[in-house]
C-alpha positions as CSV (number, residue, x, y, z in Angstrom):
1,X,-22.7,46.7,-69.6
2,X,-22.7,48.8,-66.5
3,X,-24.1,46.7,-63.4
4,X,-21.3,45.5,-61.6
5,X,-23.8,43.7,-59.3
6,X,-25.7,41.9,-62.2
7,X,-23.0,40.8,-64.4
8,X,-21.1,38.9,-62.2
9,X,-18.5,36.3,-63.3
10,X,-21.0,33.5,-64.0
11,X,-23.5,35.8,-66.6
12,X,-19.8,37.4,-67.8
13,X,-17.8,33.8,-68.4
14,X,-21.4,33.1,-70.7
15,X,-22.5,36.2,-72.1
16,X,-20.3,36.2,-75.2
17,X,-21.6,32.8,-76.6
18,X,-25.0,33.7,-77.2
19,X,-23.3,35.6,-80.0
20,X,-22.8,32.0,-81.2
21,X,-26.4,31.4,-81.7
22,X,-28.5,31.4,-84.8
23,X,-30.9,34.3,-82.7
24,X,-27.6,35.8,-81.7
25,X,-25.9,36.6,-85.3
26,X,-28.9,37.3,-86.8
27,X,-29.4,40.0,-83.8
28,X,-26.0,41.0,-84.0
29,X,-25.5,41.5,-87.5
30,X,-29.0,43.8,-87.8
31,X,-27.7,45.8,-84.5
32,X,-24.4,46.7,-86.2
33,X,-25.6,47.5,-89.3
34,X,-28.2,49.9,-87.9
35,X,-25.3,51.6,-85.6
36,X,-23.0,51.6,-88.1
37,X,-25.7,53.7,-90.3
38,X,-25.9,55.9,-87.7
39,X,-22.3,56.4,-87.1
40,X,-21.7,57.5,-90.6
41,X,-24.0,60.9,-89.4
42,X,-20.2,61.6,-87.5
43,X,-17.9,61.4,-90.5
44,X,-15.2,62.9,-88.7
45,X,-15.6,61.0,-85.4
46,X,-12.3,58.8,-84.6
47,X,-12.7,58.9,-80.6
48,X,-15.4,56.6,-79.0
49,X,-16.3,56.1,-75.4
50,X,-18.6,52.8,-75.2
51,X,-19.9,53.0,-72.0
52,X,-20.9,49.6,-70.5
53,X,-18.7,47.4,-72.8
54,X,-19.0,44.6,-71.1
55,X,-17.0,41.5,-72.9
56,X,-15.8,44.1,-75.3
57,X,-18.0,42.5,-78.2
58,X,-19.0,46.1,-79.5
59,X,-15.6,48.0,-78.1
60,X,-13.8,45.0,-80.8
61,X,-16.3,46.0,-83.6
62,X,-15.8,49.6,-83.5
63,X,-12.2,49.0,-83.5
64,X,-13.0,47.0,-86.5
65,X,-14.6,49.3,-88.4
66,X,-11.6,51.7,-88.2
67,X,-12.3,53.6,-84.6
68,X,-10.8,54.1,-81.8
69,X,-12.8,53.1,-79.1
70,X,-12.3,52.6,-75.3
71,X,-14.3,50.5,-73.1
72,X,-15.9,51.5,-69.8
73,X,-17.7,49.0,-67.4
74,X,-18.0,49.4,-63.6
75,X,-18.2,45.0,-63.8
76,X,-14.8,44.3,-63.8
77,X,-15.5,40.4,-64.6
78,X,-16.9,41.8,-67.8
79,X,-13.6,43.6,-68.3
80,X,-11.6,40.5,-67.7
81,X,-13.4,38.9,-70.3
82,X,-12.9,41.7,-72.6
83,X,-9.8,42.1,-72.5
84,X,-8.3,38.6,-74.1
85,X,-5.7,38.4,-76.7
86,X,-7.3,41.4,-78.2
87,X,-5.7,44.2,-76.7
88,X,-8.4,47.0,-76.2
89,X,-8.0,49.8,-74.2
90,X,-10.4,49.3,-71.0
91,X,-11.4,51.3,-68.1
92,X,-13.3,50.2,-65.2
93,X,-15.3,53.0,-63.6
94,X,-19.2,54.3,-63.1
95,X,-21.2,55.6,-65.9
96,X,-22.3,57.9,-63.6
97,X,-19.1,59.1,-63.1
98,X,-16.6,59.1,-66.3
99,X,-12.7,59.8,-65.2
100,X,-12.6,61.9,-68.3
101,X,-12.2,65.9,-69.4
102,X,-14.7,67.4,-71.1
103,X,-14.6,66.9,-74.7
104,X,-12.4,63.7,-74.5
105,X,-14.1,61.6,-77.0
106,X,-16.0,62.6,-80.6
107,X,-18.8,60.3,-79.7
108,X,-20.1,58.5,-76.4
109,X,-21.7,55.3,-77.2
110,X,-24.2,53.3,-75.1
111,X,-25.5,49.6,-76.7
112,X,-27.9,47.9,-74.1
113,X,-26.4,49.7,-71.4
114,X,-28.8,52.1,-70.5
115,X,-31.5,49.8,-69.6
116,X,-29.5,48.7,-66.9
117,X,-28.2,52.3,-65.6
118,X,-29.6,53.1,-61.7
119,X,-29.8,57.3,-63.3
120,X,-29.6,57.3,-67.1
121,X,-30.6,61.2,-67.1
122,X,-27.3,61.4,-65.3
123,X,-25.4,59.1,-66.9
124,X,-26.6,61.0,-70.5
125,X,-25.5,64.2,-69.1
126,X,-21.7,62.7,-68.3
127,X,-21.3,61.2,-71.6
128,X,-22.6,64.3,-73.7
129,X,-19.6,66.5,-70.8
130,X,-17.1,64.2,-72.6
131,X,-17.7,63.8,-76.1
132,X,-17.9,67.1,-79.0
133,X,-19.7,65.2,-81.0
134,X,-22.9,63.3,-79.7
135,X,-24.4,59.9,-78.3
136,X,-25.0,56.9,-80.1
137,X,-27.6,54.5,-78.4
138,X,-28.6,51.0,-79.1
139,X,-31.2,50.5,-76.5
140,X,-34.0,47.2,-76.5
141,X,-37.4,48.8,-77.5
142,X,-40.6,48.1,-75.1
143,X,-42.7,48.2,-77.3
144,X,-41.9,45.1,-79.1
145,X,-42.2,41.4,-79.6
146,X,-38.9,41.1,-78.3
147,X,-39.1,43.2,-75.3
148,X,-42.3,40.6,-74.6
149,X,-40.2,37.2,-75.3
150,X,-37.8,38.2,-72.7
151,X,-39.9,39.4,-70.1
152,X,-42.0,36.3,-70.6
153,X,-38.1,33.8,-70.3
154,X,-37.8,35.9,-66.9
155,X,-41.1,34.5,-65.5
156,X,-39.5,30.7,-66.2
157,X,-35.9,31.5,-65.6
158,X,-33.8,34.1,-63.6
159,X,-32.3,36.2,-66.4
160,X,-30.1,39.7,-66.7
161,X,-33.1,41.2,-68.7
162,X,-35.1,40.5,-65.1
163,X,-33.3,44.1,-64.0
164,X,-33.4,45.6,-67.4
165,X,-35.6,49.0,-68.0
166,X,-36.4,48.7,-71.6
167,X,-37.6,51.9,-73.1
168,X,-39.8,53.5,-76.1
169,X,-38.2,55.7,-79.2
170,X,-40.5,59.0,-77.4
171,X,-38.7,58.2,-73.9
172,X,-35.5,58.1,-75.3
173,X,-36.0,61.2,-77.3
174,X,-37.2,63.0,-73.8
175,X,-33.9,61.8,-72.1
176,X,-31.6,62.7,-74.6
177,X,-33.3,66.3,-75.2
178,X,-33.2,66.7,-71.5
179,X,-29.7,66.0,-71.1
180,X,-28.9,67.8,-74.1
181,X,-30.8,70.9,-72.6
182,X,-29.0,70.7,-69.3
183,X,-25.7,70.5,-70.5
184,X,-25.8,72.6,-73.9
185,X,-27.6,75.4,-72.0
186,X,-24.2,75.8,-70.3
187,X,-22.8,77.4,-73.5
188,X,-26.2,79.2,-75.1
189,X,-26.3,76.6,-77.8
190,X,-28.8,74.6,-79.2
191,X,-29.2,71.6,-78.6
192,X,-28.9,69.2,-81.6
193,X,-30.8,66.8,-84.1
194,X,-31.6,63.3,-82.7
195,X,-31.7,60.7,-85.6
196,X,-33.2,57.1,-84.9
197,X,-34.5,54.1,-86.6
198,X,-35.9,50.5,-85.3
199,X,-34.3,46.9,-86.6
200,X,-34.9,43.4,-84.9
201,X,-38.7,43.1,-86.6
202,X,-40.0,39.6,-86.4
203,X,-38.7,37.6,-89.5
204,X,-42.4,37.7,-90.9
205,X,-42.1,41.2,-91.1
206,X,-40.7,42.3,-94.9
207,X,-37.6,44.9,-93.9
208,X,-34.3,44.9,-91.8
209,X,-35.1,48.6,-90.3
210,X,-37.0,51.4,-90.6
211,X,-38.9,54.5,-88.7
212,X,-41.7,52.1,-87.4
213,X,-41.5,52.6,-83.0
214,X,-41.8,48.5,-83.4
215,X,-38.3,47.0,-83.8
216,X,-36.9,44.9,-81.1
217,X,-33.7,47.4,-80.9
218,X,-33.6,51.0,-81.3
219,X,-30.7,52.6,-83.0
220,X,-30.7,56.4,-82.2
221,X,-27.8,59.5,-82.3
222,X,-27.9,63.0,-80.9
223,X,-26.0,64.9,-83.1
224,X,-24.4,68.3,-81.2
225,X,-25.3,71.7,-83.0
226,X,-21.6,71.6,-84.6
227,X,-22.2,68.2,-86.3
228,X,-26.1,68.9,-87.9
């Protein structure tokens, strides 16, 4: 994740083990699965830019899926704690800002970063510069019983979801299109498919993911013109 300022050595040293948790690997295995669906809309993407690793729990899975990812974060205690025995390549720096040529990377990635981005229109525009291929988002839905549950923890207990943004599948939509418009524009081109999907449904409900607006966790890609 981006905010230097929330993630500070404390929420960094404990972020990783909620992994550990039974709500944690159920979350974390439905996430995956519905980026990993989504990444398959690439099939010739090698180079990924995850913006706001954090711990490196995501940069590691992308890696493990046969990528090769590099992690951003401007926190660098979240970088110290990503970078273990494991080896990944990191790179502290703004979101706002990548230290990258255009076109670096096949595919920019952003899961639950953006909600914690001071300009994601900006930040959108900078990862779409440096990648020929598209965005992948994972991004916590506000309209959801999820989005609900944590807001209602942050009323008890201080929390990092107390400086989040969460967003809707139409607001996302808007910011990607806009980004796309503002830096595709540049060459005459159009500007791309999005894809998107919903997962983290409360266990009652009957499916994994869909096209319902009502998952706790929104999977969605912008594809570039070259790639659709």
């Amino acid at each position: 994740m981006d905010g230097a300022n929330v993630f500070d050595e404390q929420v960094a040293a404990h972020y990783e083990a909620w992994y550990e948790t039974q709500e944690g690997q159920r979350a974390d295995a439905l996430e995956k699965a519905s980026l990993e669906k989504l990444l398959k809309r690439f099939p010739d993407a090698h180079r990924v830019l995850e913006v706001g690793c954090g711990t490196g729990h995501f940069t590691r899975w992308l890696r493990g899926i046969g990528l090769k990812p590099v992690g951003l974060d401007l926190s660098r205690a979240m970088l110290v704690e990503a970078k273990g025995p494991d080896q990944l390549t990191l790179v502290q720096a703004d979101a706002h800002r990548l230290p990258f040529g255009d076109g670096a990377f096949d595919v920019t990635a952003f899961i639950t970063t953006l909600e914690f981005l001071e300009n994601p229109a900006a930040a959108l525009e900078e990862a779409l510069r440096v990648a020929s291929q598209g965005i992948l988002l994972g991004v916590l839905n506000r309209f959801s019983a999820l989005a609900l549950q944590r807001r209602m923890k942050g009323w008890f207990r201080p929390g990092v979801y107390d400086h989040a943004r969460f967003y809707t599948v139409g607001e996302l939509r808007e910011l990607l299109h806009r980004a796309a418009s503002s830096i595709l524009s540049r060459t005459e081109s159009k500007r791309g498919e999005i894809a998107w999907h919903t997962t983290l449904f409360p266990r009652w409900m009957p499916w994994k993911r869909g096209d319902l607006p009502l998952g706790g966790f929104i999977a969605m890609a912008l594809l570039s013109p070259d790639v659709t």
